[in-house]
Structure formats: structure tokens, C-alpha cells
C-alpha positions in Angstrom: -1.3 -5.8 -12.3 -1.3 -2.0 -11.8 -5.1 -2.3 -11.1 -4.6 -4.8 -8.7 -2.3 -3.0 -6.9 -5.1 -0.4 -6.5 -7.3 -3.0 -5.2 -5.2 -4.2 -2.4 -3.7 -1.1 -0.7 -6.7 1.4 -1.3 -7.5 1.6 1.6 -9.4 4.6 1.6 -11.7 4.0 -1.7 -10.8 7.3 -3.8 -8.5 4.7 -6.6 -5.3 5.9 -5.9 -3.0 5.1 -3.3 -1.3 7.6 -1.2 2.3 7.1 0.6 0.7 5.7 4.2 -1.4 2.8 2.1 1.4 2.0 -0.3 3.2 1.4 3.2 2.2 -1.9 2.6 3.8 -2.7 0.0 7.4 -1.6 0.4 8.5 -2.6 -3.5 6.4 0.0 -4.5 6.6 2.5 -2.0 10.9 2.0 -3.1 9.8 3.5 -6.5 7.0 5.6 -5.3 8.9 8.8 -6.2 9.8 7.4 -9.7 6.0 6.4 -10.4 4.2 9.5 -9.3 4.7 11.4 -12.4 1.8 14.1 -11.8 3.6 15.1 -8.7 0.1 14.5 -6.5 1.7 12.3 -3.5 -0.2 9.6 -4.9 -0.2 6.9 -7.2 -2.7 6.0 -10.2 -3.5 2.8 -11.8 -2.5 4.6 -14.9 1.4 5.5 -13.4 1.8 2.0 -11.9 0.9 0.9 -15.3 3.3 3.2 -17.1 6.2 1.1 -15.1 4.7 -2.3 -16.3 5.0 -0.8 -19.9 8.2 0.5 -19.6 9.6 -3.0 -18.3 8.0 -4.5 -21.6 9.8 -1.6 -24.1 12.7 -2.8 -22.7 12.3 -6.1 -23.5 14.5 -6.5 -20.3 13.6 -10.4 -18.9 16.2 -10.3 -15.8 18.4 -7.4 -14.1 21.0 -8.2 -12.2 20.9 -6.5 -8.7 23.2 -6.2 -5.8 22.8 -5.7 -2.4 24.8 -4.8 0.4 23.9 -5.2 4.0 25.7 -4.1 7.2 25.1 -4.0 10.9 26.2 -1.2 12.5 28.6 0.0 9.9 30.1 -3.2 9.0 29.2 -5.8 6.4 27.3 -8.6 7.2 28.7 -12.3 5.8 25.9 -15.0 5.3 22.7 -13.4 5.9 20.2 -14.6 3.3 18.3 -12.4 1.6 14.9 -13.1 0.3 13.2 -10.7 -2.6 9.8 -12.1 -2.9 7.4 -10.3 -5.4 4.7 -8.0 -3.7 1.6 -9.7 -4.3 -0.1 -7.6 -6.7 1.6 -8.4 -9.0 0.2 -12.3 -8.8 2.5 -14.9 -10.2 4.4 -13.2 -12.8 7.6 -13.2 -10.7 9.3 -16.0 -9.4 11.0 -14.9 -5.9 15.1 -14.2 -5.8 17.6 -15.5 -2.9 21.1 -14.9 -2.2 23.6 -14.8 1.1 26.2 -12.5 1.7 29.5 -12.4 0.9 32.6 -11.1 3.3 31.7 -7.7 2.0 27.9 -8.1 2.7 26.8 -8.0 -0.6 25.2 -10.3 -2.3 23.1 -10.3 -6.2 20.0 -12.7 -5.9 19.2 -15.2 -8.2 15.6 -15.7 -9.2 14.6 -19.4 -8.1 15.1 -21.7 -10.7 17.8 -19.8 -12.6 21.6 -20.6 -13.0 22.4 -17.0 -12.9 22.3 -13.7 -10.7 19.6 -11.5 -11.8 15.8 -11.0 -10.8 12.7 -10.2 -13.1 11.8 -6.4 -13.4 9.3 -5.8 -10.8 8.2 -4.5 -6.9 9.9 -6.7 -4.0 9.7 -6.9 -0.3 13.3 -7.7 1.1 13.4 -10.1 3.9 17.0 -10.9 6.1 18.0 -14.1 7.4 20.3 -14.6 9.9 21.2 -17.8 8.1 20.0 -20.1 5.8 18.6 -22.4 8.8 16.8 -19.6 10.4 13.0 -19.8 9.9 12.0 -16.3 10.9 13.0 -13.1 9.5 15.4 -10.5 11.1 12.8 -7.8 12.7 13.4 -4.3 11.4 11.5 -1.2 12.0 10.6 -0.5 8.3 10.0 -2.8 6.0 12.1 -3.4 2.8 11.4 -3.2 -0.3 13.3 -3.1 -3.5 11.8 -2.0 -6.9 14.1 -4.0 -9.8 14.0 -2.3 -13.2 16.6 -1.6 -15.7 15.8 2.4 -15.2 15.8 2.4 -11.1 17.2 5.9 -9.8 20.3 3.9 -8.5 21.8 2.0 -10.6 20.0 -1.6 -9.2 21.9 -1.3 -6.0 20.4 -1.4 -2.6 22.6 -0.6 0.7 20.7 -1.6 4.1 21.9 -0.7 6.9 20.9 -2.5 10.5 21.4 -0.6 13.7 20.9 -2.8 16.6 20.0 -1.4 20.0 20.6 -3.2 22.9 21.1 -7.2 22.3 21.4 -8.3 19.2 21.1 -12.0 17.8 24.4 -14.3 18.7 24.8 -15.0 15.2 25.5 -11.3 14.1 27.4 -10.2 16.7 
């Protein structure tokens, strides 16, 4: 997987990937601090793989995550949230849903599991006004969510939404 993370957002040939082309992939780019160990703004096959063998040490199959989400300083209730794996990693990780409580927050369950928890791994986040919508709430950067046991805080993620001008009836 780590090489095939390579692969995809290399965009410049040299075999690493810097911070613009991990841009793409906003999982990773969550954790890019955490995975560049060598301190060179860049990231290795070998230090994305070092993440893929930590998640096996810890013999870790799910972690449960929770995210909160607010608009303009105030929680959000029932905006579904959508972690779907970043596609390097192929299908070794079933995507994760969830909608927000009257606090905003909400931990996603991976699809086909009775619990809340995802599989250790890089995700981009997508917002839904609702589970009816069919498009995703547009955001200036995308989101991305790296969920390990180890991740620098504590597997919770806060996004905040500041809306300019007019904002979709159903979060007003």
C-alpha cells in the first residue's frame, strides 16, 4: 500500500511525495507530520510503510473515532459524515458512516459492523447535509482523517464550517 501511495500522488517522479502532491490525498496529508520521520517535508515509501506496520504491532482491527462538526461555532445535528478509505490503500478498508448528534458529534461505524469504530487507516471526510442529500457539502480544503490507535489527538477530529454569504436552508 505504502508503494502505491507513491504511485498515485508522485506527481513529480523523484519517489517521494511532498506536502502539495499529498494534497490529494487528505488522509494522509492529516498524518503527514506524524509520517515524515526524517524531518525532509516529504514522505517515503519506507515512512508510509512504517505506519502500515505499526497498525499490525498493534494488532488494533477497529478504533473508535469521534467527530464533531460545527457551523459557525455551533454544532451541527444530522449531517452525515462519510470516511471513505483513500484509494491507495485498495480494498483493505471498508468505508465508515455516521450523522450527528445534538452536539454535532458523531463516531462512525465501518459499513457492515454493529459497532462504532473504523479500521486503522488514511480517510477523506465527506459532509452531508442529510442522509437524502446526494452531493457533498463544498468546503475549501478537503478533509481527511488519519485513524490509528497512536494519532497525535487522541482519534478526535473537530471541523469547523464557516459559511460566507448564503448558506444551504437545511443548516441554517
Amino acid at each position: 500500500m505504502a508503494q502505491a501511495a507513491i504511485t498515485q500522488l508522485d506527481a513529480s517522479g523523484d519517489s517521494v511525495i511532498d506536502r502539495k502532491e499529498v494534497a490529494a490525498s487528505p488522509g494522509l496529508l492529516d498524518a503527514f507530520e506524524t509520517l515524515d520521520a526524517d524531518g525532509s517535508d516529504s514522505l517515503s515509501a519506507a515512512e508510509i510503510e512504517e505506519r502500515f506496520k505499526l497498525y499490525d504491532k498493534l494488532k488494533t482491527a477497529f478504533v473508535k473515532t469521534t467527530i464533531q462538526v460545527k457551523l459557525n461555532g455551533r454544532p451541527l445535528n444530522g449531517v452525515l459524515v462519510k470516511l471513505i478509505p483513500e484509494d491507495f490503500q485498495g480494498d483493505a478498508l471498508s468505508p465508515a458512516v455516521g450523522t450527528t448528534n445534538q452536539v454535532g458529534q458523531v463516531s462512525p461505524r465501518t459499513e457492515g459492523k454493529s459497532f462504532p469504530a473504523m479500521q486503522p487507516g488514511f480517510y477523506r471526510v465527506e459532509l452531508y447535509e442529510d442522509e437524502a442529500a446526494s452531493k457533498p457539502i463544498e468546503v475549501k480544503t478537503p478533509l481527511g482523517l488519519e485513524s490509528s490507535p497512536q494519532s497525535r489527538r487522541d482519534r478526535n477530529l473537530l471541523i469547523v464550517l464557516n459559511y460566507e454569504g448564503k448558506r444551504p436552508q437545511s443548516l441554517r
